[in-house]
Each structure stands twice: as C-alpha cells, then as structure tokens.
N, C-alpha and C positions, 0 to 999 in steps of 0.2 A: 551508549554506543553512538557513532555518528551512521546518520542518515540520511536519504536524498528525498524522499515521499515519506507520504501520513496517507494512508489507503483507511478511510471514512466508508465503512459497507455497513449496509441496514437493508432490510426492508421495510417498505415505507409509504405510507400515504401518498399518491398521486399528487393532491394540494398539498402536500408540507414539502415535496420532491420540489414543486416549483418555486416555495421560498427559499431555498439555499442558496446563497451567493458567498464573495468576498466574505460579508459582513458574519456571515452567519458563522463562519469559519472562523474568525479573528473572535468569534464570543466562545466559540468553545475550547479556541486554542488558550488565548487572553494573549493573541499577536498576529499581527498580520501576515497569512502567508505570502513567500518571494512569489507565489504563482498556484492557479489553480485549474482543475478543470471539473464539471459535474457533468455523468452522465447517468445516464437512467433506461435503462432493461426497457426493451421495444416491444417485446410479447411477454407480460407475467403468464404464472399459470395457469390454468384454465380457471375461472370460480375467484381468485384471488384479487383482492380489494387490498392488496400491497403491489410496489413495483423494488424491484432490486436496487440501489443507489450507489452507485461507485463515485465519491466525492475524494478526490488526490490534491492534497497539500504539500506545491513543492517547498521546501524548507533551505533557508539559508547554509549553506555548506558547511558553518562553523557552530548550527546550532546541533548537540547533542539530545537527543533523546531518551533517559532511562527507563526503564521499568516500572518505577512508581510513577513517573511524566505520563508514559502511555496508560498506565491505568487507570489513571486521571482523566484523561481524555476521552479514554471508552466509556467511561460511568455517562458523563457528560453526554456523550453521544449516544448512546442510548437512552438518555431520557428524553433528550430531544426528539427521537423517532416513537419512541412510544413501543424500544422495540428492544427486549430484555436478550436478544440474540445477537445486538447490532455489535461490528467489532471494528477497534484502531487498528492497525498495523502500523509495522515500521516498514519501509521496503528497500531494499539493497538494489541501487542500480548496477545491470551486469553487463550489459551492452545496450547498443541504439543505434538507430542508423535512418537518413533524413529519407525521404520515398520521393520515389518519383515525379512524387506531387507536388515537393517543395511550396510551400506557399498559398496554397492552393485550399479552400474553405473545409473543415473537417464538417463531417455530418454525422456519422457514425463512429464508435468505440467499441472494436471487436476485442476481446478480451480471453485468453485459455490460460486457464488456471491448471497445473499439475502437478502430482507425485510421480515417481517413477517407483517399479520392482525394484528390489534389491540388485546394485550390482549395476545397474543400467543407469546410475545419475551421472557418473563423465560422459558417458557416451550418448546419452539424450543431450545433454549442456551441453557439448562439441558440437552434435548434428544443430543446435537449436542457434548458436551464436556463429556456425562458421557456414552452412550453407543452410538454412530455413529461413529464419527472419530475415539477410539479406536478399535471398530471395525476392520474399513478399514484399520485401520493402521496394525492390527494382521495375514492380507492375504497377504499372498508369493505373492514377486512383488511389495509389496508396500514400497517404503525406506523410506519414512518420513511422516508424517501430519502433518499441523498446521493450528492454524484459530485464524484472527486478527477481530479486527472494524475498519471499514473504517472512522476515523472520520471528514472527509472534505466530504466525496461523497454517495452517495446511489448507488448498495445497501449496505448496512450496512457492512453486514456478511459477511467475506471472509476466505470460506475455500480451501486451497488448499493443493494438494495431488500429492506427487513425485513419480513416479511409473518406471520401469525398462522398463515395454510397457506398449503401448494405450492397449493391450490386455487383461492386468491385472481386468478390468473393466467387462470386458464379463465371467472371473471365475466363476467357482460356488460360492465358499467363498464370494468375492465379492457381486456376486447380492444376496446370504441370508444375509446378515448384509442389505441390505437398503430394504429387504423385511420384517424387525420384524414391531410386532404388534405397537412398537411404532413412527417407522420413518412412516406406515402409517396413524397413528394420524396426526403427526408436517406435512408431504407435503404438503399436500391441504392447507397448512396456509404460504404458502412461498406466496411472490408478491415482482413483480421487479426483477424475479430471471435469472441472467445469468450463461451457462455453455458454459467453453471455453476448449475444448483441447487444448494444445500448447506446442511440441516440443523445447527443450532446447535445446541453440547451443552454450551458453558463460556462463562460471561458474566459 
C-alpha cells in the first residue's frame, strides 16, 4: 500500500530517546527518510524508567510499504528499543491544516489517538476534519495540524497537533473549539482513546 508516515512508537530509555536522529532512522529503514520529526512523552508514568517515543518518518510519495516491509521494520525497531512491545505503523494522511503559527518554532507534539463506538466513525471523521482540527488549528500557538489512520495498530485515529507551548491548550480560543455543541456530541463516543503530551527535541 502507499503511504505518507512510518509512526516509530516504543517505550524507551530516556538516553537511547536522545540518540535518535536522521541517522538512526535511515539504519533501520536502510533509507533516508524525505523528513522526520522525534518526540518524546513529557510526563512518563509514575515509577517508570521508560519515556513514550513517537519517531514519524515522512516517506517519499512513491515509496510503497507492504506488510512484510513493515514487519521488518518493527523487529528492527524493537530491538533497537530494548522493547518487545515497540510498533511501526503505516499512517494514512486524512487531512491537515497550517495554524496559526505558521512558521513559528514547535515545542511541543500533542497527540489523541482514537476508536470510535460502533456506528459513530463518519460522524466523529466529519466533526474531526470539518470543524475540530480546523479549529485548533486557527488559535495562536498552534503551528500546524494533521490527522492520519493508523492502518496496522488501534487506535485508529491519529490526530496530532504542533503547538509553540504545552500552554497553548489551557487558552481560551483553545478550550471553546473543543467545548462546541458538536465535539460534545463525538466525545463520549471515542474508546481506546490515548492522549500523549510530548516535547520535540530532533526535527
């Protein structure tokens, strides 16, 4: 299948988090990705001596990905993390839209992962690409949004949000876009839903 991202998640050693770069990626792809960005979970869990690592390989538009490619990839990368749980994905770009910030230095990578109930995936997709993320994407501080399909892993949905700061979130602008009439219709129908803060350090 073609693909626009290689979504690289492990949890991870804090020191091996900060060796990933370019290089690291082109050893376990065996090519250089068109573009990349690593980020890294700002609060692990209590006790935990891992940090979450979201490493995104964007990939040339004409490079396909199969099943045996990606499996190949995951082994890779999971040995690299030391982490028998770590997983590739492929990811489907669904929409995106530039923020307000245009140009403007990322600091943080908000990230909401989701399923939907049965029955509710048009109608969360609709709310999510025609008034949510453009939304968030229209409040100061926000530099970009986009939201793929995760199509190897659950949950499904993956949107995520480049912001200048974690603060950007606590705005007013901010919290009335996820307070309209209709993101509280779609929430109560999210299930399997992760939200990860995670500070950028290699771009």
């Amino acid at each position: 299948m073609r693909t626009n991202v290689l979504l690289f998640k492990a949890r991870i050693k804090p020191a091996l988090a900060k060796m990933l770069n370019e290089s690291s990626l082109q050893t376990l792809m065996g090519a250089a990705p068109a573009g990349y960005r690593i980020a890294i979970e700002i609060k692990p869990a209590e006790g935990s001596k891992r940090v979450l690592c979201y490493a995104y390989a964007r990939l040339d538009e004409s490079i396909k990905i199969g099943k045996k490619l990606r499996s190949t990839y995951e082994k890779a990368w999971q040995k690299f993390c030391h982490d028998k749980k770590a997983t590739v994905s492929r990811l489907e770009r669904v929409i995106e839209f530039t923020g307000a910030s245009r140009g403007e230095q990322v600091n943080a990578h908000y990230v909401v992962e989701t399923d939907t109930d049965k029955g509710w995936s048009k109608e969360v997709s609709a709310w999510y690409d025609t008034e949510h993320m453009l939304g968030l994407a229209a409040v100061p501080g926000t530099v970009h949004a986009v939201r793929f399909i995760n199509v190897d892993h659950a949950p499904r949905s993956v949107a995520c949000y480049e912001l200048k700061e974690v603060s950007v979130m606590g705005s007013d602008p901010w919290l009335a876009v996820r307070a309209s009439d209709w993101s509280n219709r779609c929430r109560p129908h999210f299930r399997n839903t992760l939200r990860t803060m995670l500070s950028v350090f290699s771009d």
